[in-house]
C-alpha positions in Angstrom: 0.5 -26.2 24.1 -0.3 -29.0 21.8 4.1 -29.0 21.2 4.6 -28.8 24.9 1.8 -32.1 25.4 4.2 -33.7 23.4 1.3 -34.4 20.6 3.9 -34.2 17.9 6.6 -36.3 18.1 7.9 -36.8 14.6 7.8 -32.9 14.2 10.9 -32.1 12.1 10.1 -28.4 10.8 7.9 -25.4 13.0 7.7 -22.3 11.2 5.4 -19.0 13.2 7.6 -16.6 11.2 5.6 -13.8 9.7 2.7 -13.6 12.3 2.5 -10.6 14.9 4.8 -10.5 18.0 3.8 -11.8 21.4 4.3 -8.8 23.6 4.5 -10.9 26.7 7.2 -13.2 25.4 5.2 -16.0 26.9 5.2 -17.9 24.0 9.3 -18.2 23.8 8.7 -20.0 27.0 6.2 -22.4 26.6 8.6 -23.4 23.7 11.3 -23.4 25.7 9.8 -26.1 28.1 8.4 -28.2 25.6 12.0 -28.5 23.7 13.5 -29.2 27.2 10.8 -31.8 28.0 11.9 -33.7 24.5 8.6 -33.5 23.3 10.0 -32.6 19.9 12.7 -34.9 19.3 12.9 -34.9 15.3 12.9 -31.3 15.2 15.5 -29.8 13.1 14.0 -26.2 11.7 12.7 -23.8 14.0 11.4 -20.2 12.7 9.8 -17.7 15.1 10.6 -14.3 13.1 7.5 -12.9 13.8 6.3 -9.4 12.0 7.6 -6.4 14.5 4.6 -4.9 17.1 4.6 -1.5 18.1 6.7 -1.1 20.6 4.9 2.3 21.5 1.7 0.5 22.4 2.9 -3.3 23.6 6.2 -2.5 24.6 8.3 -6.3 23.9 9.2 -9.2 26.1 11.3 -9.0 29.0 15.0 -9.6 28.7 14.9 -12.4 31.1 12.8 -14.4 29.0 14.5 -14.2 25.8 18.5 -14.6 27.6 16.6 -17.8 29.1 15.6 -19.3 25.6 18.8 -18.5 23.9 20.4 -20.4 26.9 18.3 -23.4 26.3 19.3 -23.4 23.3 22.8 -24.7 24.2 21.1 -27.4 26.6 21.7 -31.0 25.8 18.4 -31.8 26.3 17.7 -29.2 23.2 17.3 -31.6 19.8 19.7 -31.6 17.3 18.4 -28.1 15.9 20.0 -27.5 12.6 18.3 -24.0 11.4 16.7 -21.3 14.2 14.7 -18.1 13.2 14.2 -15.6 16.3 13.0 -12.3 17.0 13.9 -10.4 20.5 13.4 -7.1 21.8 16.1 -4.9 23.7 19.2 -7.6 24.9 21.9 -6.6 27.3 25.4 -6.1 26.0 27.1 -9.1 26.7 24.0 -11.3 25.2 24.6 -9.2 22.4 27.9 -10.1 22.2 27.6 -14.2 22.9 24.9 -13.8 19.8 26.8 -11.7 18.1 30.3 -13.5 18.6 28.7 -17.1 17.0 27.5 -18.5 20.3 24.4 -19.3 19.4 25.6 -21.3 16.5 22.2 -22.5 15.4 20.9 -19.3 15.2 20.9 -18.8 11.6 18.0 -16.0 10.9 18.0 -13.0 13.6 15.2 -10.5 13.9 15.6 -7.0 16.3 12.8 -4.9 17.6 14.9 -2.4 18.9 14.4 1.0 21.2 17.5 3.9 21.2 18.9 1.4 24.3 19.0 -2.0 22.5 20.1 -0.4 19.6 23.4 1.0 20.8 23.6 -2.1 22.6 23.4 -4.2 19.6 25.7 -1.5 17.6 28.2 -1.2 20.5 29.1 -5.0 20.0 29.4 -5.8 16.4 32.2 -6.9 15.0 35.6 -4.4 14.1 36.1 -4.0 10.2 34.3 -5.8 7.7 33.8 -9.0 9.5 30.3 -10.3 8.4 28.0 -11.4 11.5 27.3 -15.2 12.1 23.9 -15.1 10.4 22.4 -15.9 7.1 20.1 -13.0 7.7 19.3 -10.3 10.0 15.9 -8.2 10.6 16.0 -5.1 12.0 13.0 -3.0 13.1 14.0 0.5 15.3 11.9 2.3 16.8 13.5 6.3 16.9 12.7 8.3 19.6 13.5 11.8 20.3 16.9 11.3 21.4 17.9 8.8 18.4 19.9 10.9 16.3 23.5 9.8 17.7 21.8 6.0 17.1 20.9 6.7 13.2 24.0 7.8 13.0 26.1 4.6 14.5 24.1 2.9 12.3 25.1 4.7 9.0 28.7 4.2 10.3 28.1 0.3 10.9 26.4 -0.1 7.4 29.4 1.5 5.6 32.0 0.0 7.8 30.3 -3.8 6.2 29.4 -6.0 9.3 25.3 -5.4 8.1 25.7 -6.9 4.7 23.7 -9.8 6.2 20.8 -7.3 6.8 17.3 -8.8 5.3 14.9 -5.8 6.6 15.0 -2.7 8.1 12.0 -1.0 9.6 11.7 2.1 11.3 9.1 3.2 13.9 8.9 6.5 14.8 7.5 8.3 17.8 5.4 11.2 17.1 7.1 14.4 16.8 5.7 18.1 17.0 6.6 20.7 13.8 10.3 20.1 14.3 12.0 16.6 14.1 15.1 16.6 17.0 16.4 13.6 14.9 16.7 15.0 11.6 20.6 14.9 11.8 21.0 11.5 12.5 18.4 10.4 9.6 20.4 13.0 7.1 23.7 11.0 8.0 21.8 7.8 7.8 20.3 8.0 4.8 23.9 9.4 3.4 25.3 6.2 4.4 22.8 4.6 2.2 24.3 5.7 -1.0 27.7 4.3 0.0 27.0 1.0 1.6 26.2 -2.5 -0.1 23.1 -4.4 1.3 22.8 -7.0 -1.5 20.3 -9.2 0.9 18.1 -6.3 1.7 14.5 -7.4 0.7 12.6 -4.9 2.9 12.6 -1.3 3.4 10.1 0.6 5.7 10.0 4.1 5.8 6.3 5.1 6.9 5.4 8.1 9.1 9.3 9.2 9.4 9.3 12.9 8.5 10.8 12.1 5.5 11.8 15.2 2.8 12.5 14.9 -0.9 16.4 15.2 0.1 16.2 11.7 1.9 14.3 10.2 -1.5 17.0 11.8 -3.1 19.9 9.8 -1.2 18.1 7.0 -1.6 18.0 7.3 -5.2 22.0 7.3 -4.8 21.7 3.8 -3.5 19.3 2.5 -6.3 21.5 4.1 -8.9 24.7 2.6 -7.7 22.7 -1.2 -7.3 23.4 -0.4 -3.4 20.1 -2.0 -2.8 19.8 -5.0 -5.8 17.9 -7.6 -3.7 15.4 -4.8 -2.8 11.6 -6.5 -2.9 9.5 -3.9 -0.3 9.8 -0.5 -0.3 7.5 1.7 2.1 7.5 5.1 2.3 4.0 5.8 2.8 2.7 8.8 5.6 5.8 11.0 4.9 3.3 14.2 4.8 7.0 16.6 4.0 7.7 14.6 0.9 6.5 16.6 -2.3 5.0 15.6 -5.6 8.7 15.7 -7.5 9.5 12.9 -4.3 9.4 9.9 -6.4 11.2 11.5 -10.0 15.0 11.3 -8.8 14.1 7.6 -7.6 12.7 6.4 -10.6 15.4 8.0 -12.7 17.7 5.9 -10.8 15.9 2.6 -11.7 15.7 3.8 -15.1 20.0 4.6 -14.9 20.6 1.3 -13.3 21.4 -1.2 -15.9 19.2 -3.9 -13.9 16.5 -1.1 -12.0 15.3 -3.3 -9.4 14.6 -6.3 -10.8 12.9 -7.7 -7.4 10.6 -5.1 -6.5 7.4 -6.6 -5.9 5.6 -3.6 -3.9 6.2 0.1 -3.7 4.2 2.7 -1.6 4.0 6.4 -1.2 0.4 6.0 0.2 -0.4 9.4 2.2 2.1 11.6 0.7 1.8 13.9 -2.0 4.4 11.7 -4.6 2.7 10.5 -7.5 5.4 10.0 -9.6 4.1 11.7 -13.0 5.8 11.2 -16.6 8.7 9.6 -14.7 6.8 6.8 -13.2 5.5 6.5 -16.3 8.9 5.8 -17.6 9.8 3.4 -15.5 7.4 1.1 -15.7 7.3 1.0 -19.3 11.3 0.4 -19.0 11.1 -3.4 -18.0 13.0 -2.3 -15.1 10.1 -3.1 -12.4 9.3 -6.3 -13.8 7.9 -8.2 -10.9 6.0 -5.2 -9.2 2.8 -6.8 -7.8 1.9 -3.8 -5.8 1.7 0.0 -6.8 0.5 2.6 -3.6 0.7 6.0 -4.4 0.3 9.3 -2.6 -3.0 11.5 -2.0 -2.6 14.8 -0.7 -2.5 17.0 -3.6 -2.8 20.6 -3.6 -3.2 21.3 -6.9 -6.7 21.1 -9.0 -8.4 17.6 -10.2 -6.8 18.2 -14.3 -3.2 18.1 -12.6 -4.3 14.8 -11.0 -6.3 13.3 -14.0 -2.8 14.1 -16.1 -1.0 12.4 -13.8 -2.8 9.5 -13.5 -3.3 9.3 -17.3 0.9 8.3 -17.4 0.2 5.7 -14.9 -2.2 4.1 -17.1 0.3 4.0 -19.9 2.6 2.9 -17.9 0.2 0.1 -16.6 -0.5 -1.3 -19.8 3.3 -1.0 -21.7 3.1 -4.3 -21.1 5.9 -4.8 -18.9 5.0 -5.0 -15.6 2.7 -8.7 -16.0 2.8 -9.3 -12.8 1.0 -6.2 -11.2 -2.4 -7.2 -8.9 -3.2 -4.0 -7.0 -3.1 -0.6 -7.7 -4.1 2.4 -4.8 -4.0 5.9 -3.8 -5.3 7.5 -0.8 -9.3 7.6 0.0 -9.8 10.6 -2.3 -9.0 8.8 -5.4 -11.3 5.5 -4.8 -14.9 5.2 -6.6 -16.7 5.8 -2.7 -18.6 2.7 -3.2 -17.2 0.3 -5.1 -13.5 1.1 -3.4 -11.9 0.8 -6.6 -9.0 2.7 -7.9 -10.7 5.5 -10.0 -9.0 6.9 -13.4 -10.5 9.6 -14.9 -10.2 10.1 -18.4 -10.2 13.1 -20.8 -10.1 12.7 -24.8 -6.0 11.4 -24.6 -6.8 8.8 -21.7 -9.8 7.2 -23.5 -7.4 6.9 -26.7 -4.7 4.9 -24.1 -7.8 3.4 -22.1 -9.2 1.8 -25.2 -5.3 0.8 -27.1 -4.7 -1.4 -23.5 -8.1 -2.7 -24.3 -7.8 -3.7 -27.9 -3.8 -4.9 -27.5 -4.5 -6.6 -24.3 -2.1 -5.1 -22.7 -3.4 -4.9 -18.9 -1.6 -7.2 -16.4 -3.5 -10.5 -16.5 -3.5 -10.6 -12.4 -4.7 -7.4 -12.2 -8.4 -6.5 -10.4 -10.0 -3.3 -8.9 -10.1 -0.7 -11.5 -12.3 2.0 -12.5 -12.6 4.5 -15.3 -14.8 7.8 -15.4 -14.8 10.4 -18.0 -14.2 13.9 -16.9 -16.9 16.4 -18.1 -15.2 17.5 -21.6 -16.5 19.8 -24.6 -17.1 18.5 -27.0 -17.7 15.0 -25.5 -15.6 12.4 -25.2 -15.7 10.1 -28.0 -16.6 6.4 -26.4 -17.0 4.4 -29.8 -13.3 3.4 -29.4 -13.2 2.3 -26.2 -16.7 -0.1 -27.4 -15.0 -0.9 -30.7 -11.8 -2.4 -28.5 -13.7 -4.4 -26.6 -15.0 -6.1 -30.0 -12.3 -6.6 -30.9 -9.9 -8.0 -28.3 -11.0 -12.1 -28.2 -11.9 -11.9 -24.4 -13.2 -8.5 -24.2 -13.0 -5.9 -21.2 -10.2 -6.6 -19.4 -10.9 -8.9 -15.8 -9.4 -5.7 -14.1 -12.1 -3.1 -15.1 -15.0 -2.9 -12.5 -16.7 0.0 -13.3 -17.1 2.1 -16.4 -18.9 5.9 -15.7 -18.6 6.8 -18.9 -21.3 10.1 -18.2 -21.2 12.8 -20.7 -19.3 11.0 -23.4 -21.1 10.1 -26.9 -21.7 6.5 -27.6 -22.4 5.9 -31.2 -25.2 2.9 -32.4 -22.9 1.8 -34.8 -20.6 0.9 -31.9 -22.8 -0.8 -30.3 -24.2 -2.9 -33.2 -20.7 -4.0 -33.6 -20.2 -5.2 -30.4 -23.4 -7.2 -30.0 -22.2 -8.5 -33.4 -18.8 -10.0 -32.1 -20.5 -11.6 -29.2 -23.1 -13.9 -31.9 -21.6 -17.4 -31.5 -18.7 -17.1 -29.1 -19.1 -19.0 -25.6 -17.7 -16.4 -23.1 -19.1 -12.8 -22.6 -17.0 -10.0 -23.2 -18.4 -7.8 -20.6 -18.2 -10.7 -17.4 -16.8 -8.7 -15.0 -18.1 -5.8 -15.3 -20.2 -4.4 -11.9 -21.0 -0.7 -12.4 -21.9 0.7 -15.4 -22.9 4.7 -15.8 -24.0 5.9 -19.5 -26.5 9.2 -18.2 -25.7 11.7 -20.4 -24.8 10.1 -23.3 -27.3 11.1 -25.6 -29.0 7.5 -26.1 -31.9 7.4 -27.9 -34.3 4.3 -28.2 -32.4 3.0 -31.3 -29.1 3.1 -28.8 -30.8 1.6 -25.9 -32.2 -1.3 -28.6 -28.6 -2.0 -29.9 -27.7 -1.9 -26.0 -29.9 -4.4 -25.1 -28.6 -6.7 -27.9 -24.9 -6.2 -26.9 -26.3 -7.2 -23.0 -28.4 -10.3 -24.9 -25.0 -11.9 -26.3 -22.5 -10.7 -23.4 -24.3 -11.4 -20.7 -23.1 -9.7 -17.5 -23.9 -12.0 -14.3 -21.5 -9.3 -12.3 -23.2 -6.2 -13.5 -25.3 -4.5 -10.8 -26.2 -0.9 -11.0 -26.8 0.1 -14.6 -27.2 4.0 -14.8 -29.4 5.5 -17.9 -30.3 9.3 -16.7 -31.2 12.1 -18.6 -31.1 10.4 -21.7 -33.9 10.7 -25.0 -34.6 7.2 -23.6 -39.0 6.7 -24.1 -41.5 4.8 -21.6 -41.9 2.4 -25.3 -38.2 2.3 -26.1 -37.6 0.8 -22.3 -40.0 -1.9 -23.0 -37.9 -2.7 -25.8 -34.8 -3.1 -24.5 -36.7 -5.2 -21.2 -38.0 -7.8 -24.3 -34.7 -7.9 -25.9 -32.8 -9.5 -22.9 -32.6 -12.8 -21.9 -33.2 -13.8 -18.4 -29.4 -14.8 -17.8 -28.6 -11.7 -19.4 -28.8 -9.2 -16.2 -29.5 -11.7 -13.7 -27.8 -10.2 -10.7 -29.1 -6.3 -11.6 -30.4 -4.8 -8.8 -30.8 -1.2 -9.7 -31.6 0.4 -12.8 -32.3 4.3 -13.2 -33.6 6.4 -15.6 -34.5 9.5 -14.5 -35.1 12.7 -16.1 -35.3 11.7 -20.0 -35.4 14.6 -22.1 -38.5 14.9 -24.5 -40.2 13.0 -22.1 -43.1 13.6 -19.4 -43.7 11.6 -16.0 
C-alpha cells in the first residue's frame, strides 16, 4: 500500500524474496496497480521469489491474476525494469510458452509452485534439445500427488535432455500416501536422472517426507560423485521414515571420492529418519571436503540400544572438532537426543569420547561459531576418568569451549589435583574459563569436602555468571564442608545460581 500511495518515488530496488507466499495472489496486484499508476518511477530491480506454501493447505493464486501481472509487465506505463524475480503457481500452456519462449524479457529469476497440472504444462513447453531457458535462475517446488509418476518422470527426461541447467532449487511436496507409494516409479526414474544430468546452479535440494529408500540416497550419491551437483548449498532429506541407518554412508563416500566434495554445502538434514551417518560421516567431515557446513541435522529413530547411539555420536564429535569444518553453528537430532530442558544437543560419552571430548578442548579445535552443546557421561565401570577433561580446560588460554552448555558429568571420578590446577590457571587472568557454562551435574562423583574446597576456588577465579543449576548429590560432601565452599566464593562468582542440590550425602545424617 505504502508503493501504490506513491510514498516512494525515488525507489530504485524492492526485494520480498524469501518471505512466505500470498495464497490469494492479492499482493501481485496491488503491485501491479501501483507500477501502472507510476508511483515507482526509478525502479529498476524487482524481486518477489517468495519461499513456496503448501499447496495442500492454501492452494496458490489464481491464474488470472498472475497472466495479468506478467502482462503489465510489457505495458509502457511499466518503468524501465531491468531485473524481475517472480514466483507463480499453475500457468496455462501458452503463458508458459510466452515465459518460456523470452517474452517476458525482464524476467530474469523464475520461481514454480507447481501441482501434476502446471507441471506438465510447464514441461510440455520447454524448449527442444539443449537450448537453455531465458533465465538466470529457475526455482522449482512440486507438489507429487498420487498420479505424478508419469510427471517425475518428464522431468528426469527434461533434466538430462539440458534445458534445466538454469535450475536454482528444487523442492518437492508430497501428499500423504498409505503403506504403498503409487509414485515410486517415477521417483526411481527421477532420481536415475540425477546421476546423469548437470545442475551446476543448483543451490537447494528438498527432499523431506518423500518415501524416500536408501536406493534413492544411493543415486544421489551418483550425482555427488560425478560433481553433478557442485553448486549444491541445502540439502533436505529429513522425515524419509524408509531410509535406514547405512542411508547417508554411500553419500558421504561420494563427497569423500569427489576431488572437490561439495565445497558449498552450508546445511545438511536427515532430521526424522534413522541415518546417522556413523564412521563415514565421520570421515567426511574430517576430509576438508564440507568446509562451509553451518548446519548438521541428523536422524532419530533408532532401533537399536543407547551404546550403538553413543558410538555413533562419539565419530561425530571427532569429526566436529578435526578442525575442518570452522564454520559449523548448529548441530541436532530428533527430540530423543536433546538434554529435555536445556534443548541442547546431548553427547554422551564413555572412557574413548571423554579422551576426544577433552583433545577438542585442550587443541581448541571446536568450531568458533558453534553453540548448543551438551556432554553426559554414560554410567561406566570403573568410572570415567574426568581429570582430563578439567586439566584441558586449564590449559587451553580461553577455557571451555563457548559451545558447551552443560556438562553432566554423574558417576565419573574427578580428582582434587585437577581441580587445584584449574583454579590455579585462572589466578591473574581477566576472562573466566568456565563463562558459558549453564548446567553443571557432578552427583556421584565421589567429592569429598577437600574436592568441594578446591571446587569452590576453581568457581572463585572462573567465575560463572551463566551457570544456573549446580548438581552435588550423593556425594561425601558434610553440613561443615558446604559452609566452606559458601565462604570461599565471591559474590560475582555464582551470581545468577538458582538451584543448588545436595541430597543424599553418604556418611552423613539429616
Amino acid at each position: 500500500k505504502v508503493v501504490e500511495r506513491g510514498d516512494l518515488l525515488n525507489l530504485e530496488t524492492l526485494d520480498l524474496g524469501e518471505n512466505f507466499g500470498d495464497p490469494s495472489g492479492s499482493h501481485l496486484m496491488t503491485l501491479a496497480r501501483a507500477l501502472r499508476a507510476g508511483t515507482v518511477p526509478h525502479l529498476r530491480y524487482l524481486n518477489v521469489l517468495a519461499k513456496p506454501c503448501n499447496r495442500q493447505y492454501f492452494g496458490t493464486a489464481s491464474e488470472t491474476l498472475e497472466s495479468e501481472f506478467l502482462a503489465m509487465l510489457s505495458c509502457r506505463q511499466c518503468p524501465a525494469l531491468e531485473s524481475v524475480g517472480l514466483q507463480f503457481g499453475d500457468l496455462e500452456g501458452l503463458t508458459f510458452r510466452a515465459l518460456l519462449g523470452g517474452q517476458y524479457d525482464k524476467v530474469h529469476c523464475l520461481g514454480l509452485d507447481l501441482g501434476l497440472r502446471g507441471l506438465t504444462a510447464f514441461l510440455s513447453q520447454l524448449p527442444e534439445g539443449s537450448d537453455p531457458l531465458p533465465f538466470e535462475s529457475v526455482d522449482l517446488s512440486v507438489f507429487v500427488s498420487d498420479d505424478g509418476s508419469e510427471a517425475l518422470v518428464q522431468l528426469g527426461e527434461a533434466l538430462q535432455k539440458g534445458p534445466l541447467g538454469c535450475l536454482g532449487k528444487l523442492k518437492f511436496q508430497q501428499q500423504p500416501f498409505g503403506v504403498d507409494d503409487p509414485v515410486a516409479d517415477g521417483k526411481m526414474s527421477f532420481f536415475s536422472s540425477l546421476a546423469v544430468s548437470q545442475l551446476p546452479l543448483l543451490r537447494e535440494l528438498s527432499l523431506s517426507n518423500l518415501l524416500l529408500t536408501d536406493s534413492h540416497l544411493s543415486l544421489l550419491a551418483q550425482a555427488v560423485h560425478v560433481d553433478n551437483l557442485p553448486s549444491l548449498r541445502l540439502l533436505d532429506c529429513s522425515r524419509n521414515r524408509n531410509l535406514t541407518q547405512s542411508a547417508m554412508k554411500p553419500l558421504m563416500a561420494a563427497v569423500l571420492e569427489n576431488e572437490k566434495g561439495l565445497p558449498f554445502l552450508e546445511e545438511l538434514s536427515f532430521m526424522s529418519t534413522k541415518a546417522v551417518g556413523g564412521a563415514t560421516l565421520e570421515t567426511a567431515l574430517a576430509s576438508g571436503k564440507l568446509g562451509r557446513l553451518k548446519r548438521l541435522m541428523l536422524g532419530g529413530w533408532y532401533p537399536l540400544g543407547l551404546e550403538s547411539l553413543s558410538d555413533d555420536r562419539i565419530c561425530l564429535l571427532r569429526g566436529i572438532v578435526s578442525g575442518q569444518i570452522p564454520h559449523l553453528e548448529f548441530v541436532a537430532q530428533s527430540h530423543c537426543f536433546f538434554d529435555s530442558f536445556n534443548s541442547l544437543f546431548i553427547f554422551d560419552l564413555d572412557a574413548e569420547g571423554m579422551k576426544v571430548f577433552a583433545d577438542g578442548v585442550r587443541k581448541g579445535s571446536f568450531p568458533p561459531r558453534l553453540r548448543g552443546l551438551g556432554f553426559r557421561l554414560r554410567k561406566h565401570r570403573p568410572p570415567v576418568d574426568v581429570d582430563p577433561l578439567i586439566l584441558s580446560i586449564a590449559e587451553n588460554e580461553t577455557g571451555l569451549p563457548p559451545c558447551v552448555a552443560s556438562l553432566k558429568l554423574r558417576f565419573g571420578r574427578i580428582g582434587e589435583s585437577a581441580l587445584s590446577r584449574l583454579a590455579e590457571k585462572g589466578r591473574g587472568i581477566c576472562e573466566s574459563k568456565l563463562k558459558c557454562l549453564k548446567y553443571m551435574n557432578l552427583s556421584d562423583c565421589c567429592i569429598d569436602d577437600h574436592k568441594l574446597k578446591e571446587l569452590a576456588e576453581v568457581f572463585r577465579v572462573h567465575e560463572c555468571p551463566q551457570l544456573k543449576f549446580l548438581y552435588l548429590n550423593r556425594n561425601k560432601i558434610t553440613a561443615e564442608g558446604f559452609v566452606a565452599f559458601i565462604r570461599t566464593l565471591k559474590r560475582e562468582s555464582l551470581q545468577n545460581l538458582s538451584e543448588i542440590r545436595l541430597c543424599r550425602q553418604l556418611g552423613t545424617t539429616g
